[in-house]
Every structure is written in structure tokens, then in C-alpha cells.
C-alpha positions as CSV (number, residue, x, y, z in Angstrom):
1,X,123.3,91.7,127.9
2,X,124.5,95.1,129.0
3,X,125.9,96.0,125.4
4,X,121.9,95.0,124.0
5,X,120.4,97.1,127.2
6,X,122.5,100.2,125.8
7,X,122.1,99.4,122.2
8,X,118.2,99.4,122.8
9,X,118.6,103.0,124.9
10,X,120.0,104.6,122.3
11,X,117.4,103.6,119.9
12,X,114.8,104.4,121.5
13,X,116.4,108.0,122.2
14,X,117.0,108.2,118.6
15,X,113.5,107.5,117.8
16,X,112.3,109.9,120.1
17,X,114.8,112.7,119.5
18,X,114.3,112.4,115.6
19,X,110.3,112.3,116.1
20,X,110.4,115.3,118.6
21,X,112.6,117.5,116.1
22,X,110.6,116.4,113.3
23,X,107.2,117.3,114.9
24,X,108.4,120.8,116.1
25,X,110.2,121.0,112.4
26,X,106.4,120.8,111.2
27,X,104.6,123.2,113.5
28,X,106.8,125.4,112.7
29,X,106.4,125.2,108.9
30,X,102.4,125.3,109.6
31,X,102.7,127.9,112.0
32,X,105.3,130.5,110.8
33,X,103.2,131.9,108.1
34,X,102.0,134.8,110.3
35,X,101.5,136.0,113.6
36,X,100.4,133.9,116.6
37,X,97.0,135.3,116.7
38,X,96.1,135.5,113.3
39,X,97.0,132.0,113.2
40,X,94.7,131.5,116.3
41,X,91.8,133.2,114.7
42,X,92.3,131.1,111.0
43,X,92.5,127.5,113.3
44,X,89.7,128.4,115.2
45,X,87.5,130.1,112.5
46,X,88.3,126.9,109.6
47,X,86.4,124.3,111.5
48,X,83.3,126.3,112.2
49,X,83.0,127.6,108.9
50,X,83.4,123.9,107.4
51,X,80.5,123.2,110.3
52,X,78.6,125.6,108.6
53,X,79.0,124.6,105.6
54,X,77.2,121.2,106.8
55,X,74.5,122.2,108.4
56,X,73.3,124.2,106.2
57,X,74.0,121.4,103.1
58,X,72.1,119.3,105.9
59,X,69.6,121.9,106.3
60,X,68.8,122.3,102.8
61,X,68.7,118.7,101.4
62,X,67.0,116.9,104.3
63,X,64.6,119.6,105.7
64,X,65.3,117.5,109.5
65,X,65.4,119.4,112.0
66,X,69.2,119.4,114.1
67,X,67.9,117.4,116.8
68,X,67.4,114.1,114.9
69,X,69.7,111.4,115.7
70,X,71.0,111.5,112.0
71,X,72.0,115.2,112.2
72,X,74.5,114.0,115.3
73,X,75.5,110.8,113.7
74,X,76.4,113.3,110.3
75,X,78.3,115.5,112.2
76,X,80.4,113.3,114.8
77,X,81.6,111.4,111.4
78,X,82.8,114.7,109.4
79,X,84.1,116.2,112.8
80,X,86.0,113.3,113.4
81,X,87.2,112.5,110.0
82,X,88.8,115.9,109.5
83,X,92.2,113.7,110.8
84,X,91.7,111.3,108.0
85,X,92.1,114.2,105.2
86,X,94.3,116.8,107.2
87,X,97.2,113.7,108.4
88,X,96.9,112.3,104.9
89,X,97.5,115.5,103.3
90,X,99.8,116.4,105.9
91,X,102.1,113.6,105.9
92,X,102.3,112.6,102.2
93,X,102.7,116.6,100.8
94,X,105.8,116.5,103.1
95,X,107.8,114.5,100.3
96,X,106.4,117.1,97.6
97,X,107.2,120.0,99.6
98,X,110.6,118.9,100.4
99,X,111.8,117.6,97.2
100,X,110.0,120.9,94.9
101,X,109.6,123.8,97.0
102,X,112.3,123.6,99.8
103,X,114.6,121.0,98.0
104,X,115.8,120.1,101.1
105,X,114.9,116.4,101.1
106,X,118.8,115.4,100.3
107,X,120.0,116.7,103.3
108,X,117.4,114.9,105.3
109,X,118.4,111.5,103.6
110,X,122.3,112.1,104.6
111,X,121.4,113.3,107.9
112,X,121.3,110.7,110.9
113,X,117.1,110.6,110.8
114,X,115.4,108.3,109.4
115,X,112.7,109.2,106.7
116,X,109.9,107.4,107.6
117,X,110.7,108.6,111.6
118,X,110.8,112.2,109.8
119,X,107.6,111.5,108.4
120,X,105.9,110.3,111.3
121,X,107.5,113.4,113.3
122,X,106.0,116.0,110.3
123,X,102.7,114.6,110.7
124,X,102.4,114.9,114.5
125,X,102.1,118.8,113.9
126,X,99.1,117.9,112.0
127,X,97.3,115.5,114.4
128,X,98.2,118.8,116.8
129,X,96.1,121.2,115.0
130,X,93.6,119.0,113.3
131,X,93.0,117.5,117.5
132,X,92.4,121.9,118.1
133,X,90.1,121.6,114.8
134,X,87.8,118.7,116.1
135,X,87.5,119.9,119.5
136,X,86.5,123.6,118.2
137,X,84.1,121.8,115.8
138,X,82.2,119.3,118.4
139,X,82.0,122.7,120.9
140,X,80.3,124.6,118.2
141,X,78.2,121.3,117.6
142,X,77.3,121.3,121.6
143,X,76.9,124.8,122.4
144,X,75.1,126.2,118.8
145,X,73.7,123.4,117.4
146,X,72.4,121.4,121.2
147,X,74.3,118.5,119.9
148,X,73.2,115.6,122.2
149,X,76.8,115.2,123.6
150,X,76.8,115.0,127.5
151,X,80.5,115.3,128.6
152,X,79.4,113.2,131.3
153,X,77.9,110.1,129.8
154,X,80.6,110.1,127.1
155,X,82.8,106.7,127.3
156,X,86.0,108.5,127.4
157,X,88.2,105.5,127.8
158,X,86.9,103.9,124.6
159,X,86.7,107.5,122.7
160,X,91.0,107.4,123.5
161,X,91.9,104.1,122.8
162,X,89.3,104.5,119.1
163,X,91.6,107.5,118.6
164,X,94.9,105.8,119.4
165,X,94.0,102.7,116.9
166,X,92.3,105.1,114.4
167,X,95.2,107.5,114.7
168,X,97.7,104.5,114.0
169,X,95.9,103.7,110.8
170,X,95.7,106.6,109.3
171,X,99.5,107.6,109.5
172,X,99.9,104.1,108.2
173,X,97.9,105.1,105.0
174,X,99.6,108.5,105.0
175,X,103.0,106.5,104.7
176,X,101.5,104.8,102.1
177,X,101.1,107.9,99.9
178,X,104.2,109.7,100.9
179,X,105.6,106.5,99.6
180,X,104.2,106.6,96.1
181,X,104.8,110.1,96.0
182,X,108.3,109.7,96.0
183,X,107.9,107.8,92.1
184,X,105.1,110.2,90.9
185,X,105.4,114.0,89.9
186,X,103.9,116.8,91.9
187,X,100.6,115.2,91.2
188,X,100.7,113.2,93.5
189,X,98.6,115.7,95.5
190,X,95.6,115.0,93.2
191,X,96.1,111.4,94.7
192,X,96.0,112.7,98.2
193,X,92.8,114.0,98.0
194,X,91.1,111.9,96.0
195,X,92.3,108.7,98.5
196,X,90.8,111.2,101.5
197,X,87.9,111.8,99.1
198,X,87.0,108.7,98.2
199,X,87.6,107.5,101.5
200,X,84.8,109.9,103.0
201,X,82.3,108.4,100.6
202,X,83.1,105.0,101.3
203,X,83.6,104.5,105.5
204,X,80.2,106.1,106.3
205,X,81.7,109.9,107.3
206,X,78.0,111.3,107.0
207,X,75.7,108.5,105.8
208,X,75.3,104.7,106.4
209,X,77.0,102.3,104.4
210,X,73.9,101.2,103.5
211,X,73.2,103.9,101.1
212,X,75.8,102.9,98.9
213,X,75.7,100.4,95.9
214,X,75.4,96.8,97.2
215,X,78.5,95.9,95.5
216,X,80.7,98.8,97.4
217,X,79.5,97.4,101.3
218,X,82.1,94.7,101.2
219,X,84.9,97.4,100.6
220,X,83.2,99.7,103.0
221,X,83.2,96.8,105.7
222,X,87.2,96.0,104.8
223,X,88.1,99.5,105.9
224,X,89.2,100.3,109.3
225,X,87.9,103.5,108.9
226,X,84.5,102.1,108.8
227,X,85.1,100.8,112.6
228,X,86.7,103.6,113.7
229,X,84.0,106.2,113.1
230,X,81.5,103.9,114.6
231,X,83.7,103.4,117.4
232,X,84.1,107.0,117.7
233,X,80.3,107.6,117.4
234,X,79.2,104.8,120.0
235,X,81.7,106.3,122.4
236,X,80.4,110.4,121.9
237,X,76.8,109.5,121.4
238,X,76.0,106.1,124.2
239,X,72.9,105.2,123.5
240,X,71.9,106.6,120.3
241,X,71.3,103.4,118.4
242,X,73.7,102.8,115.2
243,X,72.1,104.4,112.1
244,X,73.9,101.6,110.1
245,X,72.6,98.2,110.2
246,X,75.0,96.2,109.1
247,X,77.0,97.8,112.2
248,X,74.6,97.3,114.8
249,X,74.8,93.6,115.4
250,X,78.2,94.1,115.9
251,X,79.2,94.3,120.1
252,X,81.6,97.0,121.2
253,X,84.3,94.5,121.5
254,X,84.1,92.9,117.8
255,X,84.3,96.6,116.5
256,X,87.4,97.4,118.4
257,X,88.5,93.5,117.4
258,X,88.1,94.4,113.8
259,X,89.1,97.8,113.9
260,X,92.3,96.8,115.4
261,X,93.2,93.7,113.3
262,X,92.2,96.0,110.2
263,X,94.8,98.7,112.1
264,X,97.4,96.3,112.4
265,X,97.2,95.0,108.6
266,X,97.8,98.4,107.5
267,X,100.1,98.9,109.4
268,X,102.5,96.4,108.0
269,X,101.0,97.3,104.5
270,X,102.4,100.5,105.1
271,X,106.0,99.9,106.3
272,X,106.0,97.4,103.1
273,X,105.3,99.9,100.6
274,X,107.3,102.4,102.4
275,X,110.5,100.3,102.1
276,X,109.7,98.9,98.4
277,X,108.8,102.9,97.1
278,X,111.9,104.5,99.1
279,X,114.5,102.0,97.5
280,X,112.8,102.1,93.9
281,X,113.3,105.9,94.4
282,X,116.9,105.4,95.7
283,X,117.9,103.1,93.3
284,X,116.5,105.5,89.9
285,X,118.2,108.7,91.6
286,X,114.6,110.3,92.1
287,X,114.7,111.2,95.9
288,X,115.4,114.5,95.2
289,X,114.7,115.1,91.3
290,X,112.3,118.0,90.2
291,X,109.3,117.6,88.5
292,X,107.8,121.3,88.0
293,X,107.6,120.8,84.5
């Protein structure tokens, strides 16, 4: 019994020392590319400039004014769904940038860490500065735009646990691509974004799911992206009926149900993949071949 206790303490030390040196390994890599407040300036100036960017797309195809209820349920989903397509990106290019550019990925594998702990660690650094993105985004949103977001009447208990659970999935499906990448070339980057891509058509980022073909609902409604944003939404906006139909018959509860049991299905998804990809790679000798051909 007392061998087990200290066999599970130093686990669990492991797993946090490995994730805490990965994580800082990361920010330091998306950081150290100039000064502190240059750096500042670019993470603060990004997000509003993508904000931009949609309202006046919004501005120009729907001629609605910024106070309709669809202009808030638009840009909670993009605001929110910049962690979908920065962790993504940020978690799966970590395999290409290791392997091509920095060609350090050997060393990792014969080092005590564990890959898909490395992983996890790298794209905590993202989460970091895409959470600093989001927050910049929904204050331009509140203070520019009169964004009907009242700190006060936001359901900040359910906004947390939504992003824990969302969070969750989407470093699942990160693993998922840093796992393929390791058997595809350098394209692989081509996959990322057209996963995040497709992704943002398909969970409702900045329209109902209604609008899209009847025959792509049912893979709309299997995506636990699909719950999360309208988690997120019913949490930042209470009150504000659901713009998607389908959605709105669903209780609070059933959404977190099916968000969660979609989560959790991922989940397991991606630690399959990961293992399957990462010992077809080790087997063929391509952990740490080049492809820059």
C-alpha cells in the first residue's frame, strides 16, 4: 500500500513537472520573437483587428444594425472560437516545428517526458494567449460595439465549467492532428486549418446550423463544438433566446450532458489515435525524418 501511495506521487509529479516545463518551453517559443511590449501591443492589437474585420463583413452583408440579438450571438461564437483554431494550430504545428525547423523532436523522445504530456504542456502557452485574445476581443465587443454583455447577469459558473469541457475537447482533437502529422509531410499544416476551417462552418461559430444543407445538421449536432458555443453563448448572453432552433428545445442540462458525453468520446478518440500514429511513426523510423523537399 505504501509502495502504490509513492508510486502514484511520483506520477503525478512527473505529470505536473513535464506539463509545467512544457508550457513555459512554449511561451517562451511564442514569446521570444521580440521585446515584451511589442509583443503586448501585437496580442492586444490581433484580436481587435480580427473584430474588425467582422463587424464590418457583418456591417456590409446584413445592413443590421449592432444591437440585434444576431450581431451578439455572431460575435460571442467567433470570439470564443478563436481557441478552437489557435490550440489546434498550436498543438499539432508543434510536431512540424520540432521535427523540420528545430529538429529537436529526438531528444524529446529520449528524454524522461512523455510526448503526448509534451504536447499537452506546448499547447497550454496557447490556451494562455488565445484566453488574453478573447478577453481583449469581448472588451472591445462591450465597450465599442455596446455588446449586451452585463458582467453581472453573466452565469459565470456555467461560462467555466463550458470552458473546462470545451477546453478538454479541443486539445483532444489537437492530439488527434499532431498525431497524423507525425505520418504526413510538412503539409500537414494545410490539414490544420482546414479541420479549424471546416469546423467553423459546421458548429454554428457565426450562423445557425440551420442555414446549412439539411444533410450537414446531423454532423453539426455530433460535434461537441456545436454544444459548447451554445453553452458558452447561453452563459454570456442569459436571456437572449437561442437563434438556433434545433438548440432551443434543448435544457441547459442536456447541452452540458451532450456536450460532455461528446467531450469524453473524443477524448478517448484522441488518446487512440495518438498511441496507433506515434508507434506507426516509431516503428517506420519517421519521428524525426525531414520532409522539406
Amino acid at each position: 500500500m505504501t509502495l502504490d501511495i509513492k508510486r502514484i506521487k511520483f506520477e503525478l509529479t512527473h505529470i505536473y513537472r513535464s506539463i509545467k516545463s512544457s508550457a513555459w518551453l512554449g511561451w517562451q517559443i511564442e514569446s521570444n520573437w521580440t521585446d515584451p511590449l511589442l509583443f503586448g501591443i501585437y496580442t492586444f492589437a490581433k484580436p481587435v483587428a480580427s473584430a474588425l474585420i467582422l463587424v464590418v463583413m457583418y456591417l456590409v452583408v446584413s445592413r443590421v444594425p449592432t444591437s440585434s440579438p444576431f450581431f451578439a450571438y455572431m460575435y460571442v461564437g467567433n470570439a470564443f472560437y478563436m481557441f478552437v483554431g489557435n490550440i489546434l494550430f498550436g498543438i499539432s504545428w508543434v510536431i512540424m516545428e520540432d521535427r523540420e525547423f528545430f529538429e529537436m523532436i529526438k531528444y524529446i523522445y529520449t528524454s524522461p517526458i512523455r510526448m503526448f504530456l509534451y504536447l499537452f504542456g506546448r499547447g497550454l502557452a496557447k490556451i494562455t494567449i488565445t484566453t488574453l485574445a478573447v478577453v481583449v476581443t469581448l472588451a472591445f465587443g462591450i465597450l465599442l460595439l455596446r455588446l449586451p454583455i452585463h458582467l453581472g447577469r453573466v452565469d459565470w459558473g456555467a461560462l467555466l465549467l463550458a470552458l473546462a469541457i470545451g477546453l478538454w475537447g479541443i486539445v483532444s482533437l489537437g492530439m488527434i492532428l499532431a498525431a497524423i502529422s507525425m505520418l504526413v509531410a510538412r503539409h500537414s499544416g494545410y490539414l490544420n486549418e482546414g479541420v479549424s476551417g471546416l469546423f467553423f462552418l459546421l458548429c454554428g461559430a457565426i450562423f445557425p446550423i440551420e442555414v446549412l444543407p439539411s444533410w450537414l445538421r446531423p454532423v453539426s449536432k455530433a460535434l461537441p463544438f456545436t454544444y459548447w458555443l451554445e453553452a458558452i453563448r447561453r452563459a454570456v448572453l442569459p436571456g437572449q433566446a437561442s437563434l438556433s432552433p434545433s438548440l432551443a428545445g434543448f435544457s441547459n442540462g442536456s447541452i452540458f450532458a451532450i456536450l460532455l458525453v461528446t467531450t469524453l468520446l473524443l477524448a478517448v478518440l484522441s488518446r487512440w489515435v495518438f498511441h496507433l500514429c506515434e508507434s506507426t511513426a516509431r516503428r517506420k523510423g519517421w519521428i524525426d525524418r525531414r520532409t522539406d523537399y
